[in-house]
C-alpha positions in Angstrom: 47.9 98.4 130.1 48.0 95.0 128.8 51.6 93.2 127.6 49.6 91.3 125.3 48.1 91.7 122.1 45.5 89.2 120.7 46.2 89.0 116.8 44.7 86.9 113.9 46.3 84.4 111.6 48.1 87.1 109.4 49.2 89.1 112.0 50.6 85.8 113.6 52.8 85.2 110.7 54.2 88.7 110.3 55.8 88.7 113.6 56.9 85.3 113.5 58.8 86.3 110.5 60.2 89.2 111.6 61.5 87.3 114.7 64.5 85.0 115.5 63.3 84.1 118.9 60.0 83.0 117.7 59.1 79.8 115.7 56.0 77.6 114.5 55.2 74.5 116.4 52.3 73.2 114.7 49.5 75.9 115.3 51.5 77.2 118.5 54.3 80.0 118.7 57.1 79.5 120.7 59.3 81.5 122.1 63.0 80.4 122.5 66.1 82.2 123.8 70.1 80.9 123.0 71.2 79.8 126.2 74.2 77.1 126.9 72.5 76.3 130.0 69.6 74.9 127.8 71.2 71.4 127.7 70.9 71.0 131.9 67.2 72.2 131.4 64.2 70.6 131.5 63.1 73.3 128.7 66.2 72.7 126.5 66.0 72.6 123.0 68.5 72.4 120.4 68.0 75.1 117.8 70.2 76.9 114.8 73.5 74.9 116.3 72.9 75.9 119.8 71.5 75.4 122.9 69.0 77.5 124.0 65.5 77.6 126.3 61.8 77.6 125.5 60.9 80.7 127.2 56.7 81.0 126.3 54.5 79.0 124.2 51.8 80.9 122.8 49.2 78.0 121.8 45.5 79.1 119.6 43.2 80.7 121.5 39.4 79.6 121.0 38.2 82.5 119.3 41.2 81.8 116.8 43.5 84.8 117.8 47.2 84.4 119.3 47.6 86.3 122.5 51.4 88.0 121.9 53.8 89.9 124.2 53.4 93.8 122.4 57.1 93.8 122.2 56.9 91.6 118.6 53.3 93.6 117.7 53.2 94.3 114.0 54.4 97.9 113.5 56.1 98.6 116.5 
Protein backbone atom coordinates (compact mmCIF):
# COMPACT_ATOMS: atom_id res chain seq x y z
CA UNK A 1 0.00 0.00 0.00
CA UNK A 2 1.19 3.38 -0.98
CA UNK A 3 1.71 6.33 1.84
CA UNK A 4 0.90 8.66 -0.75
CA UNK A 5 -1.95 9.95 -2.46
CA UNK A 6 -1.74 11.95 -5.75
CA UNK A 7 -4.50 14.71 -5.64
CA UNK A 8 -5.62 17.66 -7.92
CA UNK A 9 -5.67 21.31 -7.28
CA UNK A 10 -8.88 21.23 -5.04
CA UNK A 11 -8.09 18.48 -3.17
CA UNK A 12 -4.64 20.19 -2.54
CA UNK A 13 -6.35 23.09 -0.98
CA UNK A 14 -8.77 21.14 1.30
CA UNK A 15 -6.00 19.50 3.21
CA UNK A 16 -3.89 22.43 3.26
CA UNK A 17 -6.66 24.03 5.06
CA UNK A 18 -7.49 21.60 7.28
CA UNK A 19 -3.80 21.45 8.37
CA UNK A 20 -1.49 23.49 10.68
CA UNK A 21 1.64 21.72 9.74
CA UNK A 22 1.13 22.35 6.13
CA UNK A 23 1.49 25.69 4.16
CA UNK A 24 1.66 27.18 0.49
CA UNK A 25 5.01 28.03 -0.85
CA UNK A 26 4.20 29.25 -4.18
CA UNK A 27 2.75 26.18 -6.10
CA UNK A 28 4.61 23.73 -3.48
CA UNK A 29 3.27 22.30 0.04
CA UNK A 30 5.39 22.23 2.79
CA UNK A 31 5.35 20.50 5.51
CA UNK A 32 6.69 22.14 8.84
CA UNK A 33 6.89 20.81 12.46
CA UNK A 34 7.39 23.27 15.82
CA UNK A 35 10.65 22.49 16.93
CA UNK A 36 13.14 24.79 19.17
CA UNK A 37 15.90 22.97 17.65
CA UNK A 38 14.77 24.62 14.23
CA UNK A 39 17.01 27.70 14.86
CA UNK A 40 20.53 25.31 14.95
CA UNK A 41 19.05 23.73 11.64
CA UNK A 42 19.89 23.97 8.39
CA UNK A 43 15.94 23.51 7.67
CA UNK A 44 14.86 26.10 10.24
CA UNK A 45 12.25 28.33 9.70
CA UNK A 46 10.56 30.72 11.77
CA UNK A 47 6.80 30.25 11.70
CA UNK A 48 3.56 31.43 13.98
CA UNK A 49 6.22 32.81 16.74
CA UNK A 50 8.32 29.75 16.81
CA UNK A 51 10.88 27.78 15.69
CA UNK A 52 10.18 24.97 13.94
CA UNK A 53 11.63 22.49 10.86
CA UNK A 54 10.61 21.94 7.31
CA UNK A 55 9.99 18.30 7.43
CA UNK A 56 8.77 17.53 3.34
CA UNK A 57 8.14 19.70 0.46
CA UNK A 58 5.64 18.46 -1.74
CA UNK A 59 6.47 20.47 -5.09
CA UNK A 60 3.78 20.02 -8.55
CA UNK A 61 4.08 17.07 -10.12
CA UNK A 62 4.01 17.10 -14.13
CA UNK A 63 0.81 15.73 -14.75
CA UNK A 64 -0.48 18.65 -12.28
CA UNK A 65 -1.38 16.46 -9.24
CA UNK A 66 0.36 16.75 -5.54
CA UNK A 67 1.70 13.49 -4.34
CA UNK A 68 0.50 13.66 -0.27
CA UNK A 69 1.29 11.54 2.75
CA UNK A 70 -2.55 9.61 3.16
CA UNK A 71 -2.42 10.79 6.71
CA UNK A 72 -3.81 14.61 5.50
CA UNK A 73 -6.07 12.75 2.55
CA UNK A 74 -9.49 14.45 2.19
CA UNK A 75 -11.96 12.45 4.33
CA UNK A 76 -9.90 10.59 6.41
Amino acid sequence: MSKFQHVGYDEAHQIVDRSKSLFWNGWNIVEWRKDADGFFSRNGMYRNNSWGKVVRITRLEDDGTWKVPIKYAVGR
